[in-house]
FINURO-24549 format. One record per atom (N, C-alpha, C, O): x, y, z. Coordinates in steps of 0.1 Angstrom, whole numbers, plus 5000, padded with zeros to 4 digits. Each point is the difference from the previous one (the first is absolute). Layout:
N
XYZ
...
END
This chain:
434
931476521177
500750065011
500750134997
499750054989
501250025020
499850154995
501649985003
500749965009
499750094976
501250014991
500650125006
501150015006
497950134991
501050134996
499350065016
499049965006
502050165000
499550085011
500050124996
501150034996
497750115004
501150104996
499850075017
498950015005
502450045001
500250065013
499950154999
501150065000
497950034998
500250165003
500150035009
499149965008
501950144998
501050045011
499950115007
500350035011
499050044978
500050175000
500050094989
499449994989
501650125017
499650085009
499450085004
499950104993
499649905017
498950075006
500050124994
501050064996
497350015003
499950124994
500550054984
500450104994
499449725002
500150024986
498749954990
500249974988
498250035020
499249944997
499449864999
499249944992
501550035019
500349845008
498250045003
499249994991
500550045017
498349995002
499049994992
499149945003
501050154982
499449954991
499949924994
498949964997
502349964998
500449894997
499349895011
499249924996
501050085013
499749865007
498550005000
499449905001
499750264997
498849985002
499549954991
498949944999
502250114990
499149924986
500449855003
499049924999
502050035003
500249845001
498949945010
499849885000
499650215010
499249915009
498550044996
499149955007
500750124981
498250025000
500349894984
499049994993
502349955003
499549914989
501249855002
500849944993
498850075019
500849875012
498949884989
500449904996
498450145002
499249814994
500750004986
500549904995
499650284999
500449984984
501549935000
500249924990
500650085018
501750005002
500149815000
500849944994
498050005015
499849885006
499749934986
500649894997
498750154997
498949904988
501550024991
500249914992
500850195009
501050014989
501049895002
500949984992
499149955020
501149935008
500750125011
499849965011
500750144989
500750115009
499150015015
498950045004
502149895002
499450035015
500850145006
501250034999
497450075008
500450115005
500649955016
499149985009
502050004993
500249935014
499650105010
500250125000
499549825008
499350095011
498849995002
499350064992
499849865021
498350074997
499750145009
498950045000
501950025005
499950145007
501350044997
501049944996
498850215007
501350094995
500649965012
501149954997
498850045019
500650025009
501049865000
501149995006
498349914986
501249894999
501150094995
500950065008
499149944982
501450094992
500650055005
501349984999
498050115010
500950155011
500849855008
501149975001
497949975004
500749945010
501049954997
501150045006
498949854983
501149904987
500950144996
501049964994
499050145007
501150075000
501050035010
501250034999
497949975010
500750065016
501049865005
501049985008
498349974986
500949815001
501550014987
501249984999
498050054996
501649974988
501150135006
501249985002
498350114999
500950075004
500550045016
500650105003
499049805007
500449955013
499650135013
500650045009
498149984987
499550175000
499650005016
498849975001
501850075010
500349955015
498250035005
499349945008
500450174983
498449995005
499149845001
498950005004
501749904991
499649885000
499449925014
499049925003
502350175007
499349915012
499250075007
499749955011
499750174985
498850035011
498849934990
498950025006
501049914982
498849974995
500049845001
500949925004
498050044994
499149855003
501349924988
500750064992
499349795012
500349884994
500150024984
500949994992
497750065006
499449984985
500850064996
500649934992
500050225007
500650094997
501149934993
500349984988
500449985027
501449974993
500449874994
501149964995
497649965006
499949904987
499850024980
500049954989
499650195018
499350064983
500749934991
499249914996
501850074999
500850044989
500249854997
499849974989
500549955021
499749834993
498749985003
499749884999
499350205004
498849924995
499850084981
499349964992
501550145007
499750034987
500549924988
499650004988
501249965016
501249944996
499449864998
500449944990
498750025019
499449875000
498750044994
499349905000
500050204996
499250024988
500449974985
499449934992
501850155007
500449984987
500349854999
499749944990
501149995022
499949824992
499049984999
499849974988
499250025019
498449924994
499350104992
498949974995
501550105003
499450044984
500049934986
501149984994
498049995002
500249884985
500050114992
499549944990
500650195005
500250034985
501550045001
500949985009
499250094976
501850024998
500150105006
501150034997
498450125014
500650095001
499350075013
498850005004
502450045002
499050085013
501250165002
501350024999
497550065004
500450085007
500650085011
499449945009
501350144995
500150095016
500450134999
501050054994
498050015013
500350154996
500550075017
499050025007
501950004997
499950115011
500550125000
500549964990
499950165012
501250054994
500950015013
501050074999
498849895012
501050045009
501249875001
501149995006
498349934987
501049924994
501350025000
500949925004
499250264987
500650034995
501849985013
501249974998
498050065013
501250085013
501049865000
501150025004
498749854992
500549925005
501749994992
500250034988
500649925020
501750024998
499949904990
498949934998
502150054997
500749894985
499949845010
499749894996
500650145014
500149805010
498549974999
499449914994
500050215014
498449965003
499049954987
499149924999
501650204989
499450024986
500149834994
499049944996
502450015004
500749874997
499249885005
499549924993
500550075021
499349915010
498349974994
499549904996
499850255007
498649954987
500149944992
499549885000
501250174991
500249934984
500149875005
499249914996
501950085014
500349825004
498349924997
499649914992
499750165017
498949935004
499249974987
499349904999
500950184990
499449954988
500949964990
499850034988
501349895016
500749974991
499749874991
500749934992
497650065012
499649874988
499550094990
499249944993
500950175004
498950074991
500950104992
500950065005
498749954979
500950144996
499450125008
498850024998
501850045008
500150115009
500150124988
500949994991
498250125009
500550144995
499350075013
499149975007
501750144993
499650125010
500150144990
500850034991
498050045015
499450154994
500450075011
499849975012
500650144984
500750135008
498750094993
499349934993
500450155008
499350134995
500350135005
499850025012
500650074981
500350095007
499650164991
499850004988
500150105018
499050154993
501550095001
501149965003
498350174994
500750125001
500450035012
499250015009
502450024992
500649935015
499850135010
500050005012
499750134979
499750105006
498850015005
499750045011
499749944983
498649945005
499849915008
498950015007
502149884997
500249865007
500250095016
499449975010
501350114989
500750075008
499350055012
500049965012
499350164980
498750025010
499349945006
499750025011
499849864978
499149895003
500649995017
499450025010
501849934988
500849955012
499850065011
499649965010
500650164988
500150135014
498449995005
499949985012
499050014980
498549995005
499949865007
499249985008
501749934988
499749895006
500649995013
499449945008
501850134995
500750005011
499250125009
500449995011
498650114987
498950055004
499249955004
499450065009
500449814988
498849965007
500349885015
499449945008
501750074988
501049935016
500150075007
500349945011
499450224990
500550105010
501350084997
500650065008
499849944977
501450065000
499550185002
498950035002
502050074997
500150125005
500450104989
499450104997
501949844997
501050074990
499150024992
499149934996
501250205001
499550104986
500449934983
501249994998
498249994995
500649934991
501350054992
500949944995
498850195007
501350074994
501450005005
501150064997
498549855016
501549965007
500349834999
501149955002
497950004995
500249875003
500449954986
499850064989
500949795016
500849944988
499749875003
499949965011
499849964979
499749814996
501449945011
501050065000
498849855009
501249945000
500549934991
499349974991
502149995009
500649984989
499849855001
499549955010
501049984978
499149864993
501349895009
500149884996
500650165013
500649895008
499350015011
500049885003
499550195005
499149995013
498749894999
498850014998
502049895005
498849874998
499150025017
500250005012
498550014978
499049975005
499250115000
498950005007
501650114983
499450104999
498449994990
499949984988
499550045018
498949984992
499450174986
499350004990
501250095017
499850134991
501150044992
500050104993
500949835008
501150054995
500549984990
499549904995
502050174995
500649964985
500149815002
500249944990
499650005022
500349894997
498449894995
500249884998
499050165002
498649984994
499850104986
499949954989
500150175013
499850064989
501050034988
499850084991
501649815012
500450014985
500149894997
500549905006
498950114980
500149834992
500749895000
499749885000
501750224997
501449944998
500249905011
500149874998
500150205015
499949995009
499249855004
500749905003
497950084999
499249885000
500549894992
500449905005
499750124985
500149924987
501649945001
500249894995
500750195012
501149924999
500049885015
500549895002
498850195005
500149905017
499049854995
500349895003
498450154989
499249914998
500649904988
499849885002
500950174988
500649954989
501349935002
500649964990
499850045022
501449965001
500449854997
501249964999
497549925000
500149874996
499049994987
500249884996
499350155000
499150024987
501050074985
501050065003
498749914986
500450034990
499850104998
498850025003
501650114991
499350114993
499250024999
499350065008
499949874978
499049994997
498649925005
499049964993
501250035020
498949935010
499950115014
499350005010
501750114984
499550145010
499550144989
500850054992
497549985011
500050074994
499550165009
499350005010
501050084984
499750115001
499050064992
500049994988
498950105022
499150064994
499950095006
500350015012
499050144976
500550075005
498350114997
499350024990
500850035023
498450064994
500250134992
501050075001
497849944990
499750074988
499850185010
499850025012
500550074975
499850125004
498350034999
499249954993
500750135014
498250005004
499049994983
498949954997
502050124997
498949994987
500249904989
499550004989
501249915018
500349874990
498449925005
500049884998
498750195009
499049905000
500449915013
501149965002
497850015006
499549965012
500449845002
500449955010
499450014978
500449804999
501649964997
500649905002
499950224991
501649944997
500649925008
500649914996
499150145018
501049985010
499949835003
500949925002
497850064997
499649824998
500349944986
500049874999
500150204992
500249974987
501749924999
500349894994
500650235015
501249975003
500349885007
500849914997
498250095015
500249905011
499249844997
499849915009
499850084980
498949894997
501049974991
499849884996
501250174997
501049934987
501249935009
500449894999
500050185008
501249995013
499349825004
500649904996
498050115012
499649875005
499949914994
500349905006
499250084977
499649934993
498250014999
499349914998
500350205005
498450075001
499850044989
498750014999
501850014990
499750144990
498849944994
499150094999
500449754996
499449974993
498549975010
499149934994
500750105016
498649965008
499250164998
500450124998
498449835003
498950135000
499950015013
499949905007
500250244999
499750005013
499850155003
500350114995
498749845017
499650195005
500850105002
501249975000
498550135003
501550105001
498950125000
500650095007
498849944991
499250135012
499949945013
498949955003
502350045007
499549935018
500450165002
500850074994
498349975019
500650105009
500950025005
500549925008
500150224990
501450025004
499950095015
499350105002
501449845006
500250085009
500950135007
501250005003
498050114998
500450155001
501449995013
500150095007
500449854993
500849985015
501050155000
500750035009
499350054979
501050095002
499550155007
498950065000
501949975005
499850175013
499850114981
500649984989
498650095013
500850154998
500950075008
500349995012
500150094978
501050095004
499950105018
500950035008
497849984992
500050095014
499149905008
499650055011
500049844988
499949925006
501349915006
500050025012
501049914984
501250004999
500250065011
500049965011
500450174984
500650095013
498950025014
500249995012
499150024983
499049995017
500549845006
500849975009
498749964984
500749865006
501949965006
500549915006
499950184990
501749995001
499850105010
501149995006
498150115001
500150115009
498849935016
500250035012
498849884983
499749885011
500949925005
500149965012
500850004978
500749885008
500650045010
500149945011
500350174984
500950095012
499750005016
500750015010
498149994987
498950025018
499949865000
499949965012
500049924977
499549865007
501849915003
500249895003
500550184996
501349965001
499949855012
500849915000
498450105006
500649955016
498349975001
499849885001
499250194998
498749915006
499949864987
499849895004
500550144982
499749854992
501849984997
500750094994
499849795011
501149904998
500049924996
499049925001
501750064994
500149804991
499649974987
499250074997
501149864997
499949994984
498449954997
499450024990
500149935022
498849945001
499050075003
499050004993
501050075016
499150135002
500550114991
499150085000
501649964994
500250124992
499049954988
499150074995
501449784999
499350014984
498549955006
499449974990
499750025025
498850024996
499450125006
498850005003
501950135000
499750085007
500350124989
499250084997
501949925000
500650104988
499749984988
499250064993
501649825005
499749984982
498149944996
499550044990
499949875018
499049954998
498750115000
499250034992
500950005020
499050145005
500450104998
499450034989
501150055014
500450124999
500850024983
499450074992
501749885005
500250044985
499249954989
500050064989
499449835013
499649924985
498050065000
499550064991
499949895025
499150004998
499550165001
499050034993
501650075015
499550105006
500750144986
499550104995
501449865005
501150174996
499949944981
499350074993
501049865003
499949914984
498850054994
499950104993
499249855011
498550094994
499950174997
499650054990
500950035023
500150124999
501050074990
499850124999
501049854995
501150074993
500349904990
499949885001
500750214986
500749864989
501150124993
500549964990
499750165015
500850064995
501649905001
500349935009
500650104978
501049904996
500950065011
500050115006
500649804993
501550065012
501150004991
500549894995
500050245002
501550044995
501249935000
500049965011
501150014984
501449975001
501250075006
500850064993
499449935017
501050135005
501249924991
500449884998
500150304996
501349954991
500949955002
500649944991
499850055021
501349905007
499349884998
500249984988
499349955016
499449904998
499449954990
499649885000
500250204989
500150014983
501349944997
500049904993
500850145010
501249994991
500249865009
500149894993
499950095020
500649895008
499349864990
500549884999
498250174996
499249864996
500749964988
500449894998
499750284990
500649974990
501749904997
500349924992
500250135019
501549925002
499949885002
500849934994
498050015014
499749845004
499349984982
500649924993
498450135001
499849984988
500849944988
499749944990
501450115014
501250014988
500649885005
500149934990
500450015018
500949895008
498849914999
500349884996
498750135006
498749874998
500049984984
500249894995
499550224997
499949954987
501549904993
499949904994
501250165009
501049964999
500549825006
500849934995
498450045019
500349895007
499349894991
500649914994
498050125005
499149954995
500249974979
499549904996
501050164998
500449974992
501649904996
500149954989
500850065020
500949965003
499849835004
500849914999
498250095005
499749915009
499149874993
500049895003
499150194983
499749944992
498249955001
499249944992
500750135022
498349955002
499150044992
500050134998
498949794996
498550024995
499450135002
499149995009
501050154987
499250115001
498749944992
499949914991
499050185018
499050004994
499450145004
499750055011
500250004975
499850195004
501450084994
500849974991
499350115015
501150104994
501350055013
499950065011
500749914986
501050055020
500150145000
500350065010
499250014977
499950204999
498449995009
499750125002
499549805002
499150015007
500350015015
499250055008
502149924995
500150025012
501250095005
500749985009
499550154979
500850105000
499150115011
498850014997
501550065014
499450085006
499650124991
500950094997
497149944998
499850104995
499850125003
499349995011
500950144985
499750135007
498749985003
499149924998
501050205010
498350065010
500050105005
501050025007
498250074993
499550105005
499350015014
499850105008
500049764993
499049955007
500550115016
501150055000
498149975012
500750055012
500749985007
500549904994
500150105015
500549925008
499650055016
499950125003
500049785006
499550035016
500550095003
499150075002
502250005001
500550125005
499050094990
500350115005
499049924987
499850114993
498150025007
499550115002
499749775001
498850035007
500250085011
500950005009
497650084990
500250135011
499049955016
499149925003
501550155003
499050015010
498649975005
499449945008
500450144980
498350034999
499649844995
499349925007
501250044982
499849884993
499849895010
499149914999
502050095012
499949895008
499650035010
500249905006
499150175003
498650045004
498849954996
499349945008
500450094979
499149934995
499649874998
499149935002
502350074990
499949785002
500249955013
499949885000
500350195015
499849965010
498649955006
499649915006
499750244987
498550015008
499449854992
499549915006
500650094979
499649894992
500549855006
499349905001
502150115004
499949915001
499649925017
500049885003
499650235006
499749975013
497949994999
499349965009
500350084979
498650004998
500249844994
499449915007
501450044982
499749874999
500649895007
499749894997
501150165014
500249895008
499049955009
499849885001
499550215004
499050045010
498549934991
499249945007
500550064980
499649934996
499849864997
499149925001
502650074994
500149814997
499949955012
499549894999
500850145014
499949975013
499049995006
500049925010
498950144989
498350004997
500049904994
500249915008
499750034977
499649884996
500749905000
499649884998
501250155004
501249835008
499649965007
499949874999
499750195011
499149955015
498750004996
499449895002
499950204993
498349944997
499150025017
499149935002
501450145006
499950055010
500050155003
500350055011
499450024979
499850154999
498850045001
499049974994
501250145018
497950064999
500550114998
500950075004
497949954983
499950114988
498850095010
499249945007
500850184991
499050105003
498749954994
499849954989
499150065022
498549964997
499650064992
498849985001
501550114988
499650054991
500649874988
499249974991
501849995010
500549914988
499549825010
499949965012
500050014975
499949795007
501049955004
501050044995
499049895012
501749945007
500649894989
499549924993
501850135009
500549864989
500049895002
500249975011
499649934978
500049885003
501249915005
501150064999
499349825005
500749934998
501150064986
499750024989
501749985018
501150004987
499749894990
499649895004
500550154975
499849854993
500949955003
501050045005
498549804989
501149915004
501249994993
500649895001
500050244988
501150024996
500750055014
501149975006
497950134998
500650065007
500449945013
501150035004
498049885006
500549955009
500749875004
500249955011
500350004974
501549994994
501150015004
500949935005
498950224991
501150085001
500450005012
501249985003
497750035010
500150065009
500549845010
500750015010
498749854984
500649915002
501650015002
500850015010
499449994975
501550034996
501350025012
501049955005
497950214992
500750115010
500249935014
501249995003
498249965004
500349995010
500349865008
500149985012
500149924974
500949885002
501750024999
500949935006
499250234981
501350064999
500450055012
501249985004
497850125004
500750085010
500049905010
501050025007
498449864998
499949955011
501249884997
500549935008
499950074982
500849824997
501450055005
500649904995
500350165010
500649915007
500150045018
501050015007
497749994997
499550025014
499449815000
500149915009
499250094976
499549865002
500949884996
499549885001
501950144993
500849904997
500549995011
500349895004
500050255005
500949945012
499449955011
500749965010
498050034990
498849945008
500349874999
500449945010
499349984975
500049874998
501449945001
500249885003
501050234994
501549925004
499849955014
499849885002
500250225010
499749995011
499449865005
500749915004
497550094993
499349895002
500749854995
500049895006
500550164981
500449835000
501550015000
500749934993
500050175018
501549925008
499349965009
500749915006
497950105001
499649975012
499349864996
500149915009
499550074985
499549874992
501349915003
500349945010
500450084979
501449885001
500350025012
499949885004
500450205008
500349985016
499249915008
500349925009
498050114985
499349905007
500149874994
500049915009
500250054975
500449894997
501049915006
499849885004
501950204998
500749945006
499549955013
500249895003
499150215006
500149955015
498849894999
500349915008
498650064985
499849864998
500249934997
499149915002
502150044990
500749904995
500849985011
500049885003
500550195004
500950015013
499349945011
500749935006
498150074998
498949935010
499649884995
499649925008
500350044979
499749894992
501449905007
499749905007
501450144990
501449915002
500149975014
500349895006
499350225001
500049995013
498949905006
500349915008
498450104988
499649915004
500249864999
499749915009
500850064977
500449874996
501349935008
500349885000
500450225006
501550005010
499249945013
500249895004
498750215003
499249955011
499349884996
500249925009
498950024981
499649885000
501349904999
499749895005
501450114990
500749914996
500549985016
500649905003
499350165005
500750025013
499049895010
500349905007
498450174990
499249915004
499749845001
499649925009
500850084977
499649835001
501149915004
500049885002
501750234999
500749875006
499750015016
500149905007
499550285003
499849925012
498949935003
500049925009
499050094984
498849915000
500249864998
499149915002
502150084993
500549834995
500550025012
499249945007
501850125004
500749935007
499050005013
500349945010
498650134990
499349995012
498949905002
499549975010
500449974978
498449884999
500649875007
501249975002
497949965001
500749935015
500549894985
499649994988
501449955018
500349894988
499549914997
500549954991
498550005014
499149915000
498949994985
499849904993
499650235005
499750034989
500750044987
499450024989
502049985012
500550034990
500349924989
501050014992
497749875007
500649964986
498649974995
498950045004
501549874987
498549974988
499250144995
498950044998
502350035001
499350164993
499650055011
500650115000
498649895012
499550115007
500850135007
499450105004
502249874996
500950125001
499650124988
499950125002
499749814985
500150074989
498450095003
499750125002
499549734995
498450135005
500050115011
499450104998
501449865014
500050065007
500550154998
499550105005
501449894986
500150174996
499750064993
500050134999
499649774993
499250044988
498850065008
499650104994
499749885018
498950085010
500150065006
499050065006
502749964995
500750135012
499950104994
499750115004
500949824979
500050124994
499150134992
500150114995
498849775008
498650084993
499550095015
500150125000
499549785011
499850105008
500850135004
499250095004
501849944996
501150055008
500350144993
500350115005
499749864978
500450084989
498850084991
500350074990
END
């Protein structure tokens, strides 16, 4: 049966996707070791997160959703080896009650939780492109993290500092059952970062793959800003957290504008120093505090850059990446649909592959779900209404036969009324009648 849990939390944009890709392309190697990867789809997790942390998007989605988290919870009991996993990092947003209350739920198991976290200057940005692909507007060199008390912030110092996670998640756990990892600087080599995160779990000693594909999800620099200069015009035609991340972030930033550009995005100096100040109070909390580093906490010191920054791309530049990027929209939109007629000089395309019409599945259970959640609330308040009012005619009728058989008793001549035939007799009223 399964003794140990380890819970990773976060935080986001600290190579949480690598990591889980490696945990899910050696999910048989992890199994044969005893270590269950909990989870058999990522979207449990998202969901089992949006649950622990009481995430109000809950009620426009289906049942399953908001069961995620005890049916995970009920993986790890019927698991027979000693150890299981959970990786989400939005984990991270949840308060010290909500953080506490989880833990409750595994309180048969030694419990450790993994924080992970990178170069906060770097974290930073990360943040601002993420908050880009919601529709935000602000120039980065104006914008600031919210600060790490704004619960529920998902981009903000309250995900992206360590200290921070680690004490709301650590507040019933021992020291040394909260660890901290902390990703490697780029030339410490491509695998450290699992190297780190496989000692933290109790992994270090399994052979396991680790060339999995990484995904490009980051803007360049003048991509970035063309994107931050769209939102502006989609302000008001795309709304909602639900249509923005498959209209913005899914199509347009990840699949469309990400391909075209990979120039680095810069640190504006105010926001240099703001990361460095949270750096210095993180290393300090975190040592104080006595938790498991794994890595170096000078890894998550904000490093210089030269790198550009969006106020500095020109005109001309984003022109360009316009036309590029309205030729490949115009494209993917062609083979999404698989309904494009190509000039009789070229052959018509075929059918989108079935990666691709996937995707386009995806896509349009995302844009359509909550037109189709509030469809089925609807239908079944009308269900239970039709339920009650048949139970209601059911009683009623049973009121009208019970009615029946005493005036049918007082009407039958008395002569017949005994040796049972009063009884047959309605027992025939009541078949015919009813």
């Amino acid at each position: 049966m399964t003794e140990r849990v380890y819970l990773h939390v976060g935080a986001p944009k600290s190579g949480t996707t690598y990591l889980q890709r490696v945990l899910d392309t050696n999910r048989g190697v992890l199994e044969g070791a005893g270590t269950l990867l909990v989870g058999r789809r990522h979207l449990d997790r998202i969901h089992a997160a949006m649950v622990v942390r009481e995430d109000r998007r809950l009620a426009e989605l289906p049942e399953s959703a908001r069961s995620s988290w005890s049916r995970l919870v009920r993986q790890i009991d019927a698991w027979s080896g000693p150890s299981a996993v959970l990786s989400y990092e939005l984990f991270a947003v949840a308060s010290a009650g909500q953080a506490a209350a989880a833990l409750a739920d595994l309180s048969s198991y030694d419990v450790h939780v993994v924080v992970t976290a990178r170069d906060l200057g770097r974290s930073l940005v990360s943040a601002w492109q993420e908050r880009l692909k919601f529709g935000l507007t602000t120039p980065l060199e104006e914008w600031r993290p919210k600060s790490e008390s704004a619960e529920g912030s998902e981009w903000g110092w309250r995900t992206l500092d360590p200290s921070g996670v680690a004490e709301r998640w650590g507040s019933t756990l021992k020291p040394d059952h909260m660890h901290v990892v902390t990703a490697p600087r780029p030339d410490a080599g491509p695998t450290e970062l699992w190297r780190r995160f496989a000692a933290a779990c109790g992994l270090g000693d399994l052979d396991v793959k680790l060339d999995v594909a990484r995904a490009n999800e980051s803007l360049g620099v003048v991509q970035a800003e063309l994107l931050r200069r769209v939102n502006g015009m989609l302000r008001h035609q795309v709304s909602g957290s639900r249509q923005r991340s498959v209209w913005i972030r899914d199509l347009l930033a990840q699949e469309v504008l990400a391909p075209l550009g990979s120039e680095r995005i810069g640190v504006p100096d105010a926001q240099r120093a703001e990361a460095a100040e949270v750096w210095h109070a993180a290393t300090t909390r975190i040592e104080h505090a006595g938790y498991a580093v794994h890595g170096d906490l000078t890894d998550l010191e904000p490093a210089p850059s030269d790198a550009r920054l969006p106020g500095q791309v020109t005109e001309a530049e984003l022109t360009e990446a316009a036309v590029a990027c309205i030729s490949s929209l115009v494209v993917t939109m062609r083979d999404r649909t698989g309904r494009g007629r190509a000039p009789t000089a070229f052959p018509a395309p075929g059918p989108a592959p079935a990666g691709r019409r996937e995707r386009i599945r995806n896509l349009a259970v995302r844009a359509t779900g909550p037109y189709t959640n509030a469809r089925v609330r609807q239908l079944s308040k009308r269900v239970e209404e039709l339920e009650r009012e048949v139970q209601q005619a059911r009683r009623l009728h049973l009121r009208v036969a019970t009615l029946q058989d005493v005036v049918t008793e007082l009407l039958l001549d008395p002569e017949v009324q005994d040796g049972g035939v009063t009884e047959r007799a309605l027992k025939r009223y009541r078949r015919d009648s009813l």
